[in-house]
VEXKE-304723 format. One record per residue (C-alpha): residue in one letter; z, x, y negated. Coordinates in nm, 3 decimals, decimal comma, always signed. Example, Ala and Ser with C-alpha at 12.3 -4.5 7.8 and 13.67 -1.06 7.14 Angstrom:
BEGIN
<atom res="a" w="+0,780" u="+1,230" v="+0,450"/>
<atom res="s" w="+0,714" u="+1,367" v="+0,106"/>
***
This chain:
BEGIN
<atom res="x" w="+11,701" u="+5,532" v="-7,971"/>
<atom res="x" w="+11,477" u="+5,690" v="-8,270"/>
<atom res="x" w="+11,165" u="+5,870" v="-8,040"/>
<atom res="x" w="+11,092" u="+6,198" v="-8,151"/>
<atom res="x" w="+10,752" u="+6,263" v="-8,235"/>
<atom res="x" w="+10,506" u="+6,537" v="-8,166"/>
<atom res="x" w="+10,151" u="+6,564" v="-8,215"/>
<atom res="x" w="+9,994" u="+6,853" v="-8,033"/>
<atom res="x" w="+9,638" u="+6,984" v="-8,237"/>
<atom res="x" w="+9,638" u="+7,037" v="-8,594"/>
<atom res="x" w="+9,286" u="+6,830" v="-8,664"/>
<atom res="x" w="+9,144" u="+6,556" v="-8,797"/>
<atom res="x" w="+9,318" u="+6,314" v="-8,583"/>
<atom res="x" w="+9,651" u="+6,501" v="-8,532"/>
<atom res="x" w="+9,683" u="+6,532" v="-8,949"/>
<atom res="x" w="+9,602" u="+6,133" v="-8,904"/>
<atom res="x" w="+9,879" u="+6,035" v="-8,669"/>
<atom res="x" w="+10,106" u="+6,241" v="-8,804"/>
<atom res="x" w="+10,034" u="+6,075" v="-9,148"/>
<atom res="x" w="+10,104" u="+5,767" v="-8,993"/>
<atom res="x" w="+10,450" u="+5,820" v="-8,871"/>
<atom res="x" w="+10,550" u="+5,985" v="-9,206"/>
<atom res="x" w="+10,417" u="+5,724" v="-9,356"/>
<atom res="x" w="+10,639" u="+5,496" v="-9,169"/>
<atom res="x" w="+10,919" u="+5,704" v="-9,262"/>
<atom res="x" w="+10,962" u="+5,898" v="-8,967"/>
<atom res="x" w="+10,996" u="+6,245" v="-8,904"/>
<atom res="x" w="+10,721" u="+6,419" v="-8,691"/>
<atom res="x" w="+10,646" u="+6,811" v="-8,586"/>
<atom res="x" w="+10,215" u="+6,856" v="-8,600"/>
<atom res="x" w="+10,204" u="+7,152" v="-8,337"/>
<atom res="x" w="+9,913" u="+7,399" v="-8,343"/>
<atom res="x" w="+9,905" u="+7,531" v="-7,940"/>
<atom res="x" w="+9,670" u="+7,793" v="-8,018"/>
<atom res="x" w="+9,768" u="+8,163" v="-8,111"/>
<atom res="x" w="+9,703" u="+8,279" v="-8,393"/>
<atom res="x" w="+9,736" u="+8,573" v="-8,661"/>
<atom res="x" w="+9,977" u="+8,500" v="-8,936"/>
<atom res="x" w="+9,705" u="+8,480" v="-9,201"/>
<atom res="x" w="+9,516" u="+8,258" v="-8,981"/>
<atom res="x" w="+9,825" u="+8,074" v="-8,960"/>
<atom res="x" w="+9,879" u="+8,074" v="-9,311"/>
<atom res="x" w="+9,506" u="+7,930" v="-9,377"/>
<atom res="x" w="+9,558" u="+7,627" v="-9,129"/>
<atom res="x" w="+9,888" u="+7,503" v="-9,211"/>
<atom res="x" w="+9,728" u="+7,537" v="-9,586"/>
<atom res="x" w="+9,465" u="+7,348" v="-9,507"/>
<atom res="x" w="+9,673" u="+7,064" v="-9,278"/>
<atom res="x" w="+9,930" u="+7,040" v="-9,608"/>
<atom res="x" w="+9,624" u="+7,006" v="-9,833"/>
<atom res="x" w="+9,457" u="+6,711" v="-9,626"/>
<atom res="x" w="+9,797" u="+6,572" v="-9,568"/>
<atom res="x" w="+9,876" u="+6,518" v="-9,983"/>
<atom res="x" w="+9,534" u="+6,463" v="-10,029"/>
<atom res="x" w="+9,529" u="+6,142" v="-9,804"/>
<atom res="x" w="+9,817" u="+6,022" v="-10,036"/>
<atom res="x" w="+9,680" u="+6,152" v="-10,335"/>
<atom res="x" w="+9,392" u="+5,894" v="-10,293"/>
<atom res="x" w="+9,671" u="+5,600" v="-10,152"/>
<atom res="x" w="+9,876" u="+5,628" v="-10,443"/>
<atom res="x" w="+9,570" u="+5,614" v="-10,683"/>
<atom res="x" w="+9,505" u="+5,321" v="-10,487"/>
<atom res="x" w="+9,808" u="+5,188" v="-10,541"/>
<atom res="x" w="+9,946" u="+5,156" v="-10,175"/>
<atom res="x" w="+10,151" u="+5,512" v="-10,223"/>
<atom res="x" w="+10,424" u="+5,550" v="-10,536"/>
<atom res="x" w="+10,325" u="+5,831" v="-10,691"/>
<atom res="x" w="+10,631" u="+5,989" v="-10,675"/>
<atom res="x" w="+10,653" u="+5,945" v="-10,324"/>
<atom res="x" w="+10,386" u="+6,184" v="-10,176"/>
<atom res="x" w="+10,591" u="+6,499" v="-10,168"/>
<atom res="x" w="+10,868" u="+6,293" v="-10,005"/>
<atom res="x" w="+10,640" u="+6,163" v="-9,694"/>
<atom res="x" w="+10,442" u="+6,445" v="-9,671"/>
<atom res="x" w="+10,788" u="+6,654" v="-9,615"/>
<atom res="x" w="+10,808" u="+6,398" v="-9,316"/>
<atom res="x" w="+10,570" u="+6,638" v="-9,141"/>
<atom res="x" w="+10,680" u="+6,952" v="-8,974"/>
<atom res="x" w="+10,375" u="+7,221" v="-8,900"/>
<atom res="x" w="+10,485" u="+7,405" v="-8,609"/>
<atom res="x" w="+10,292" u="+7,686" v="-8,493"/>
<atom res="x" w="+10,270" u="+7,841" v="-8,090"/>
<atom res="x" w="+10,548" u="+8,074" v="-8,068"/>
<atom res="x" w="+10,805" u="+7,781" v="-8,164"/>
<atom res="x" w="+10,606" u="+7,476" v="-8,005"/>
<atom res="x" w="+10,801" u="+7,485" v="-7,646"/>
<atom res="x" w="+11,098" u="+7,412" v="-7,765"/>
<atom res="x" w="+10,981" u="+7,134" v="-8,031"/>
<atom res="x" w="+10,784" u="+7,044" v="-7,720"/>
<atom res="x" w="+11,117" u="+7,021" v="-7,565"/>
<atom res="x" w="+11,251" u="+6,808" v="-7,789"/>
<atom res="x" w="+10,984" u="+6,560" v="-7,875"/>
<atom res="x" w="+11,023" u="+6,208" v="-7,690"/>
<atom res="x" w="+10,659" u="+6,131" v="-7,765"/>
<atom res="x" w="+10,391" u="+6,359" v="-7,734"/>
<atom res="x" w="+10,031" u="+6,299" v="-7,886"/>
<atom res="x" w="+9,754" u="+6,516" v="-7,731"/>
<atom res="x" w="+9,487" u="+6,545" v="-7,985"/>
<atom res="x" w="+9,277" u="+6,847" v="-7,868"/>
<atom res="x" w="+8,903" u="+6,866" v="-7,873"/>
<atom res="x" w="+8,717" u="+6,666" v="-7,618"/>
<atom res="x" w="+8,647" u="+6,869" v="-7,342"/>
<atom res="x" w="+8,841" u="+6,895" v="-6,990"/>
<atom res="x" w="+8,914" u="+7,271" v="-7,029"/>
<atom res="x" w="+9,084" u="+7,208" v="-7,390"/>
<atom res="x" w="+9,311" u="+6,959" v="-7,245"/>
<atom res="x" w="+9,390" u="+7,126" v="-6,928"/>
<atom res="x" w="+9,517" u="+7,435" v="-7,098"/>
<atom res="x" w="+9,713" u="+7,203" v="-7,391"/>
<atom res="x" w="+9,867" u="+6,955" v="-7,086"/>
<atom res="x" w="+9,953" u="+7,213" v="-6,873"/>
<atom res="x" w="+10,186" u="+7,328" v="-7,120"/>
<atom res="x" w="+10,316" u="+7,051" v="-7,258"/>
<atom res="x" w="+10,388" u="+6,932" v="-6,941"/>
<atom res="x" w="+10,573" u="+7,292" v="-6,829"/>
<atom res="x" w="+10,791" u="+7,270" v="-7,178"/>
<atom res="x" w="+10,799" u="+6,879" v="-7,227"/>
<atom res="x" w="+11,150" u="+6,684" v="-7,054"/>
<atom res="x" w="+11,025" u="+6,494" v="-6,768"/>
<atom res="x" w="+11,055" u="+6,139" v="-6,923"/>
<atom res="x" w="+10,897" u="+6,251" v="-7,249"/>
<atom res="x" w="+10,571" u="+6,027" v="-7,276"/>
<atom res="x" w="+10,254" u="+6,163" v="-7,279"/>
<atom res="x" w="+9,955" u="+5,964" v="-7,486"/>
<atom res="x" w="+9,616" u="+6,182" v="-7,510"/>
<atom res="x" w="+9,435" u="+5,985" v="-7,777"/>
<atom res="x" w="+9,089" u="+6,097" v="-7,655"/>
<atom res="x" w="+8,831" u="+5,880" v="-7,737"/>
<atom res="x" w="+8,614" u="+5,989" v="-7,430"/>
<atom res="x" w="+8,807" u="+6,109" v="-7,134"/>
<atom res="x" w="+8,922" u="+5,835" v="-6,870"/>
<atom res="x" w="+9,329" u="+5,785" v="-6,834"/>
<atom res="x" w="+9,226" u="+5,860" v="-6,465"/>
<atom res="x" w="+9,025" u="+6,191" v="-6,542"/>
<atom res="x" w="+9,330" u="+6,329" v="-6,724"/>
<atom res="x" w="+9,581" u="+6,228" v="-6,366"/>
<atom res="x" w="+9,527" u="+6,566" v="-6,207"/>
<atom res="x" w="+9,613" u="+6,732" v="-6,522"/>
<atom res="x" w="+9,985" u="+6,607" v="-6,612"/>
<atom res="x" w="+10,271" u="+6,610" v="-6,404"/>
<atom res="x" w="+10,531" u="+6,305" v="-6,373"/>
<atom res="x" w="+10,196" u="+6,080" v="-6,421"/>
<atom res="x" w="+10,392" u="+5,781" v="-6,435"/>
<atom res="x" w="+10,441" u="+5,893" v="-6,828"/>
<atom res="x" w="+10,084" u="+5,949" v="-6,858"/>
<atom res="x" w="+9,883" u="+5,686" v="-7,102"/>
<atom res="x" w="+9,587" u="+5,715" v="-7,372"/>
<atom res="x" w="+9,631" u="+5,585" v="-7,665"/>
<atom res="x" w="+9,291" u="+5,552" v="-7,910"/>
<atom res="x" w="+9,324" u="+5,551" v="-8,267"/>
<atom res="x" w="+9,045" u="+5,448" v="-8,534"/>
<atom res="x" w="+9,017" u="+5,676" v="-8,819"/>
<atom res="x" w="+9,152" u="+5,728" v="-9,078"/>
<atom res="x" w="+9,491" u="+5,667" v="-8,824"/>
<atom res="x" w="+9,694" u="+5,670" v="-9,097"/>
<atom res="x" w="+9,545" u="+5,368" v="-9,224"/>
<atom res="x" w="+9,355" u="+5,147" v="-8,933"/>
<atom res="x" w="+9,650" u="+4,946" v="-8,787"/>
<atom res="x" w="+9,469" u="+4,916" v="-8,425"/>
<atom res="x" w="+9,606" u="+5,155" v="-8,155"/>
<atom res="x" w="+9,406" u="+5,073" v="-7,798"/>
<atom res="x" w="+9,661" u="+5,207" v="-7,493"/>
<atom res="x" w="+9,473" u="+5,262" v="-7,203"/>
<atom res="x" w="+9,646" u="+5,232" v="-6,900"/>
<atom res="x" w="+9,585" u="+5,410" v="-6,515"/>
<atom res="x" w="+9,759" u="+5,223" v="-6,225"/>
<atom res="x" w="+10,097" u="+5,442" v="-6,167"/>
<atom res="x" w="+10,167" u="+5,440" v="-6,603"/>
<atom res="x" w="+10,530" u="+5,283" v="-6,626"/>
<atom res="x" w="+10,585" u="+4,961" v="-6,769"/>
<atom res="x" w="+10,853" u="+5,162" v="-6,934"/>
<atom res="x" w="+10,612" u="+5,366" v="-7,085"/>
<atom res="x" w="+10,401" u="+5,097" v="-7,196"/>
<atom res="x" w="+10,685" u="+4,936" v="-7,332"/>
<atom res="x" w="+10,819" u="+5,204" v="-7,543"/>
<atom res="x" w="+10,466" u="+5,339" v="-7,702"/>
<atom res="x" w="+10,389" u="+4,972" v="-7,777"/>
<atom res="x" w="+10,728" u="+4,939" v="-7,949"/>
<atom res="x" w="+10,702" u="+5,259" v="-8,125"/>
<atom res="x" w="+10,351" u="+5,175" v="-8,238"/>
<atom res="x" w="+10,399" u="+4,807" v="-8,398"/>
<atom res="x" w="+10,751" u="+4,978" v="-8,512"/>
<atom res="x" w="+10,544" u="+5,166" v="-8,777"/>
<atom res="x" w="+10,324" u="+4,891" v="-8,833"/>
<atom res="x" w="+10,066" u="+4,917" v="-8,569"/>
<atom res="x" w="+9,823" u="+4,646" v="-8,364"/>
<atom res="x" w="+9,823" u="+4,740" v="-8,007"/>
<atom res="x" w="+9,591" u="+4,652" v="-7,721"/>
<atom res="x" w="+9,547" u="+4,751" v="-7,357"/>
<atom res="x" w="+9,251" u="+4,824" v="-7,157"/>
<atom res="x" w="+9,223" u="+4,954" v="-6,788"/>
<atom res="x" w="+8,996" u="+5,277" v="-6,748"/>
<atom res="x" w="+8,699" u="+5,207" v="-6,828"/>
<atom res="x" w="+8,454" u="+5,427" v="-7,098"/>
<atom res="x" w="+8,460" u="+5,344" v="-7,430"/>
<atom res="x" w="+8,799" u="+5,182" v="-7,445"/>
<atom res="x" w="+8,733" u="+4,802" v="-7,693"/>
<atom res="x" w="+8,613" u="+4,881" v="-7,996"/>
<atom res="x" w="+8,399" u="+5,186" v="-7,930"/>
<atom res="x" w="+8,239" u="+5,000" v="-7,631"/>
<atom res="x" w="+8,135" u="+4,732" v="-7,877"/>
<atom res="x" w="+8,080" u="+4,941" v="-8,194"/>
<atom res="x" w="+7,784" u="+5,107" v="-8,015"/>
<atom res="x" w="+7,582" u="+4,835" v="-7,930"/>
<atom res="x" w="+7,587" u="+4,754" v="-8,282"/>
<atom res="x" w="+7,523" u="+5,068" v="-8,469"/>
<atom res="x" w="+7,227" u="+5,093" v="-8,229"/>
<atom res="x" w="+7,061" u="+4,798" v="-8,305"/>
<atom res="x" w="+7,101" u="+4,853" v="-8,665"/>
<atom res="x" w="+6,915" u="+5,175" v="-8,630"/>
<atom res="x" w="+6,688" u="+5,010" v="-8,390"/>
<atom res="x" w="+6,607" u="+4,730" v="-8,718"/>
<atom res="x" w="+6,561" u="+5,067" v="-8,930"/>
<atom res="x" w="+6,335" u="+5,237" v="-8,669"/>
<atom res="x" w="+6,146" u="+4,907" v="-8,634"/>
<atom res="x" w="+6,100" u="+4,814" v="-8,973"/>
<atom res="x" w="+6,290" u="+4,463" v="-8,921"/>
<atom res="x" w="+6,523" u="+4,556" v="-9,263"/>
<atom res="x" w="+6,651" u="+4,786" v="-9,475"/>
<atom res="x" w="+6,959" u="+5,016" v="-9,397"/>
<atom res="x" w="+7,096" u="+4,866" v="-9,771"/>
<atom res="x" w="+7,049" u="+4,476" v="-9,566"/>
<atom res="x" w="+7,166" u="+4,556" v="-9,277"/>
<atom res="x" w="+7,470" u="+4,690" v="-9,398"/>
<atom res="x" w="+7,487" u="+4,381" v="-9,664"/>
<atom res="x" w="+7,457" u="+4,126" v="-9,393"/>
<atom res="x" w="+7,745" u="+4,316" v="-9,216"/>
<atom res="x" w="+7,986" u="+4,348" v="-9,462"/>
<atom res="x" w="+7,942" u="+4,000" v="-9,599"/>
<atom res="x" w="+7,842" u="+3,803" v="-9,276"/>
<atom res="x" w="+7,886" u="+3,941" v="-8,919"/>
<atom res="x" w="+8,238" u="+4,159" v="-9,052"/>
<atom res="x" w="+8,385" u="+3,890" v="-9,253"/>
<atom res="x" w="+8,363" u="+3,707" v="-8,960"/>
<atom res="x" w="+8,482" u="+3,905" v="-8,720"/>
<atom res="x" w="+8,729" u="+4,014" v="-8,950"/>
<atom res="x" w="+8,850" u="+3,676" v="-8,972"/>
<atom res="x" w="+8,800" u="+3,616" v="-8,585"/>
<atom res="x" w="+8,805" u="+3,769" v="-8,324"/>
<atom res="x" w="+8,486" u="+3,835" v="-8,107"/>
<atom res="x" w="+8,555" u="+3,591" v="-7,834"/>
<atom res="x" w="+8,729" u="+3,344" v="-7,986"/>
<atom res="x" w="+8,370" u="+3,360" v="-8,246"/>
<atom res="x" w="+8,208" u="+3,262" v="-7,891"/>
<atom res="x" w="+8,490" u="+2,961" v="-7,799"/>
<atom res="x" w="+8,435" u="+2,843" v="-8,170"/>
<atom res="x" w="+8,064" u="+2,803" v="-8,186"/>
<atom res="x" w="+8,023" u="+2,719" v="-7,799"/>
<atom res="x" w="+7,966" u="+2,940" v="-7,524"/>
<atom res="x" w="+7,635" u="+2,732" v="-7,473"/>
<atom res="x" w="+7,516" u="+2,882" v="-7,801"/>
<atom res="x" w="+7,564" u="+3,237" v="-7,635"/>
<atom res="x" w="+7,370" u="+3,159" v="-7,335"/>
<atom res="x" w="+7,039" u="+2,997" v="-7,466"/>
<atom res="x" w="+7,038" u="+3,299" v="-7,756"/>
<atom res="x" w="+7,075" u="+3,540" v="-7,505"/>
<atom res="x" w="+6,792" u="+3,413" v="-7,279"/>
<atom res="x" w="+6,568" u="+3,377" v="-7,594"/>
<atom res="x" w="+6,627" u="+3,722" v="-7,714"/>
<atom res="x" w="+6,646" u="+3,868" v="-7,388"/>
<atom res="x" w="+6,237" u="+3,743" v="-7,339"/>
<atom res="x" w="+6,177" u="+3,760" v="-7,693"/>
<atom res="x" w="+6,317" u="+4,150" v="-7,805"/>
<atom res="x" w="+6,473" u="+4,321" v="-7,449"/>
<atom res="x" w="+6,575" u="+4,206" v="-7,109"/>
<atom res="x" w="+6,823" u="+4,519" v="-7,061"/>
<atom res="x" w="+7,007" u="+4,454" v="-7,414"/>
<atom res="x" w="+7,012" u="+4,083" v="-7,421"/>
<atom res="x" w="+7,073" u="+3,900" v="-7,090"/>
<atom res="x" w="+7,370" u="+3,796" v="-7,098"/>
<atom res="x" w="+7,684" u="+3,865" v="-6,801"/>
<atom res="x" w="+7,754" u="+3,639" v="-6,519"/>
<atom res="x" w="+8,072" u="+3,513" v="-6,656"/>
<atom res="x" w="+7,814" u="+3,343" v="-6,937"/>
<atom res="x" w="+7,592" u="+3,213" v="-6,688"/>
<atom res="x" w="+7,901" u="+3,046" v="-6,487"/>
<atom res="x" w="+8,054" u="+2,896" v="-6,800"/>
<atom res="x" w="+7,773" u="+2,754" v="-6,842"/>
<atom res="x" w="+7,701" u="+2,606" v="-6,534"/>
<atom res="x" w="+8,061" u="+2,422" v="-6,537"/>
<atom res="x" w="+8,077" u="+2,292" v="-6,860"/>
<atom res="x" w="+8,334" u="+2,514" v="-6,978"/>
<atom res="x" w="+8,168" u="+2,599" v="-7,364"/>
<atom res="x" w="+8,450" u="+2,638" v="-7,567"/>
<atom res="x" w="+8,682" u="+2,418" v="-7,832"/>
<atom res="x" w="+8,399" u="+2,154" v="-7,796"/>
<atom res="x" w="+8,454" u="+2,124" v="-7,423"/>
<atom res="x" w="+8,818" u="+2,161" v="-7,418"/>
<atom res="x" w="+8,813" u="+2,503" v="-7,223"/>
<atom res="x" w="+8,598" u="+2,833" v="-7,241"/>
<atom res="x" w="+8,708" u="+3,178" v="-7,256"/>
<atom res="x" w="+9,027" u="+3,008" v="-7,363"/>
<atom res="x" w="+9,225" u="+2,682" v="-7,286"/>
<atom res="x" w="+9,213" u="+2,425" v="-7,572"/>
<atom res="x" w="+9,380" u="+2,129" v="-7,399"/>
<atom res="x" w="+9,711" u="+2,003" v="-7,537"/>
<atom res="x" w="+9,653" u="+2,201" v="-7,871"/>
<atom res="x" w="+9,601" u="+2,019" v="-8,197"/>
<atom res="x" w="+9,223" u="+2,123" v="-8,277"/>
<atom res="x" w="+9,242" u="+1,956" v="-8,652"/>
<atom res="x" w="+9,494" u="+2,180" v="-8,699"/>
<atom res="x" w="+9,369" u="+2,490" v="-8,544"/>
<atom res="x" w="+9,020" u="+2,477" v="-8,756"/>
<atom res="x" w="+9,179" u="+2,386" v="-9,039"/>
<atom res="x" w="+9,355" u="+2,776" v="-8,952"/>
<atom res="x" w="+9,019" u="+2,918" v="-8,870"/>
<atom res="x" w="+8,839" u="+2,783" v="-9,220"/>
<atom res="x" w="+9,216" u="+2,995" v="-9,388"/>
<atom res="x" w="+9,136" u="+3,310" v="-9,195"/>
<atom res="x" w="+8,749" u="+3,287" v="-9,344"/>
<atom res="x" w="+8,873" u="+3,169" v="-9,670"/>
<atom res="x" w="+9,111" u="+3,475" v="-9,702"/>
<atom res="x" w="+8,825" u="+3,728" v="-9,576"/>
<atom res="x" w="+8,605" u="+3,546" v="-9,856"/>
<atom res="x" w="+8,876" u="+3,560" v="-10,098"/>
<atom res="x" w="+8,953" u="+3,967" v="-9,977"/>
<atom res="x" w="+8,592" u="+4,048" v="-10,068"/>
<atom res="x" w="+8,602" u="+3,960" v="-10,420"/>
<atom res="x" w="+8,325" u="+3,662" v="-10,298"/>
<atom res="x" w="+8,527" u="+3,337" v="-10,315"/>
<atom res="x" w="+8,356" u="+3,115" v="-10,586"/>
<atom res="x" w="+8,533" u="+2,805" v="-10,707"/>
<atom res="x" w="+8,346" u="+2,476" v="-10,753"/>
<atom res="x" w="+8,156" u="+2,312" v="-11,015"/>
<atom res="x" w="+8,358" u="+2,016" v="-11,100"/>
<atom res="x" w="+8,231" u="+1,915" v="-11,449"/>
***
């Protein structure tokens, strides 16, 4: 079955995820659930088309966009306005909420989607702040209720995280993770918890990098060097806990207690589970087991894969130098 796609809030991220289905080749309705005169009318869906062609404008100068092509995917997207939303609303299979970030906002916007919406049609909020559980008392059917957390631009980031509340289907799950990696998409699942992944982790670094500015330890131009071409390439080529398997979970644990008396006690000591690792041995590739479970795999040929990923990011960033071999 081909979903039908809504996206309720003409913004930022509602222009994004709509972008990203047309993109994909898929028709989608943006829906503005706010009332407005017909100039003001006029002057957003003016402004949503402009952004919209704009974001390809820039892709197909890029080169990831045929030129020719921009009218055709922008056509993709339908701008709806409130006196015909309920029945696109109606219609739609899939329903992004993409209001502002406040509990009012999305009370008002759920109720009605959920009074005009069939009662199987899912329903992913993609607030970046709001618990899956906060958001319960506001939907009916919750079974079809789930977040889903794009990165901006959303037309372009592949990752999608779904965050999940303890009554969401596995149907619904199921579906929104097939529509998602239908149209190209990376999805992962969290429980409710703030801050999703990559927010969660994000802002632990961005603070310490203005904490280094504030202190004097470097430059905001160095910092953002040594992230680009050490600590992202890295992580771009690995991911975070699999970096901690790789190097040796022992690693972790005597950095963290030296930073942790060296710079700060409340950012740097490390969790339990780091402490316990530690205590049985369990450190990683080097050990056979750590945060994952080495045994019976062929480790020759699983760092020979690693040193490919980090050759590629190397490679990516125009920083791959070939040997001297006169």
């Amino acid at each position: 079955m081909m979903e039908r796609i809504a996206c309720v809030g003409a913004g930022r991220m509602g222009r994004g995820i709509a972008l990203a289905f047309a993109y994909a080749g898929m028709p989608v309705a943006l829906i503005d659930l706010k009332p407005r005169s017909a100039d003001a009318w006029a002057r957003l869906a003016a402004e949503a088309s402009a952004e919209i062609h704009g974001s390809l404008q820039l892709l197909a100068q890029l080169g990831a966009v045929p030129a020719d092509a921009v009218a055709r995917i922008a056509a993709r997207i339908t701008l709806v306005p409130d006196a015909e939303a309920d029945a696109v609303l109606a219609a739609a299979t899939v329903i992004f909420e993409g209001v502002p970030e406040t509990l009012q906002a999305k009370r008002e916007v759920l109720a009605r989607v959920c009074k005009a919406a069939a009662p199987d049609a899912i329903i992913a909020s993609t607030t970046s702040t709001i618990l899956v559980t906060d958001l319960l008392p506001l939907v009916t059917q919750a079974e079809r209720l789930i977040n889903a957390h794009w990165l901006n631009p959303a037309y372009l980031v592949p990752l999608v995280e779904l965050s999940v509340h303890d009554g969401t289907s596995a149907a619904v799950r199921q579906r929104l993770g097939a529509l998602l990696q239908g149209i190209g998409k990376q999805t992962v699942t969290c429980g409710p918890a703030p801050g999703y992944i990559v927010p969660r982790l994000q802002a632990l670094i961005m603070n310490e990098a203005a904490r280094m500015v504030e202190d004097g330890v470097a430059t905001a131009e160095d910092i953002d060097k040594a992230t680009r071409y050490g600590l992202g390439l890295r992580f771009a080529a690995m991911g975070v806990v699999e970096f901690i398997d790789f190097g040796g979970n022992d690693i972790l644990y005597h950095a963290s207690r030296y930073l942790s008396r060296t710079l700060s006690a409340e950012r740097y000591t490390a969790p339990a589970i780091v402490d316990t690792m530690m205590a049985e041995g369990r450190n990683g590739l080097k050990s056979g087991q750590g945060f994952y479970d080495y045994q019976g795999i062929d480790v020759a040929a699983y760092r020979l894969d690693v040193l490919r990923r980090t050759l590629g990011m190397l490679k990516h960033a125009g920083l791959f130098r070939p040997p001297v071999t006169d």
